[in-house]
N, C-alpha and C positions, 0 to 999 in steps of 0.2 A: 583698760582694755589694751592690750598689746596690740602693733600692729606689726604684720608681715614688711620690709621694706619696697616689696617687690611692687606694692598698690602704688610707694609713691616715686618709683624710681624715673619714670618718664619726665616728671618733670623740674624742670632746671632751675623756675624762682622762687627762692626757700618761702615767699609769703603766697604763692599760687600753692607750694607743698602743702605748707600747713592748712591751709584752706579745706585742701580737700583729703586733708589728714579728718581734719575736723567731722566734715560733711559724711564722710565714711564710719565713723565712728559714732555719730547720732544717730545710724540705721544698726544699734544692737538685736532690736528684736527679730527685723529682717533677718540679720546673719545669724543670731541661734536656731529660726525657723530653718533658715538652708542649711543649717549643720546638720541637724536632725532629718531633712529630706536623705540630704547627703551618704549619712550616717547607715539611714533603712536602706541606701540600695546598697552602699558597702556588704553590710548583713546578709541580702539576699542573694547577691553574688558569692559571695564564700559557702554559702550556703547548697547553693548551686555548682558550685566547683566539686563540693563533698559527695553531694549525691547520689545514692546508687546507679539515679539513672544515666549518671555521664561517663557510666564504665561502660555502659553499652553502646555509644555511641562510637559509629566507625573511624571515625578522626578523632579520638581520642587526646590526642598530645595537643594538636591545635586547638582543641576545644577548650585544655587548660590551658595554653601560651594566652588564648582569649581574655580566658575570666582572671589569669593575672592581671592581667596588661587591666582590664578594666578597673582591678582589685588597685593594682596601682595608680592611675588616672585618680582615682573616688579620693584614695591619701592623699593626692597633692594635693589637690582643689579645695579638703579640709584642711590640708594646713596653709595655705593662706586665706581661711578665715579667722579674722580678728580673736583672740582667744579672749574669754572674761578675765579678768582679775579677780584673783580669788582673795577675797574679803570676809 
């Protein structure tokens, strides 16, 4: 499983690091399940951005500067979850 460096960047001693390299990385099934939470609001947001009915809305442009901003939010936070190793 890859990890993002950013989980273990706060800390300074390489064996507290790895510790909790470690510890992060025995909660795989946790983080596929939050990918997948992650993943469906992604979907339902872009979804929502598309749909007829956000041409109607009067704040239109804001509406989209919105569902980007959240469309982008949902990409970071998937990517720093640990990715699998493809095997």
């Amino acid at each position: 499983m890859a990890l993002n460096n950013k989980w273990i960047s706060h800390i300074d001693d390489e064996r507290q690091r790895e510790l909790f390299k470690q510890h992060l990385l025995e909660n795989t099934e946790l983080f596929k399940r939050l990918k997948e939470l992650l993943e469906g609001k992604l979907k339902d947001a872009e979804a929502s951005r598309r749909s007829l009915k956000s041409y109607v809305i009067n704040s239109y442009s804001e509406y989209q500067a919105d569902r980007n901003a959240t469309e982008r939010t949902l990409l970071e936070v998937i990517d720093l979850i640990p990715k699998q190793d493809d095997k």
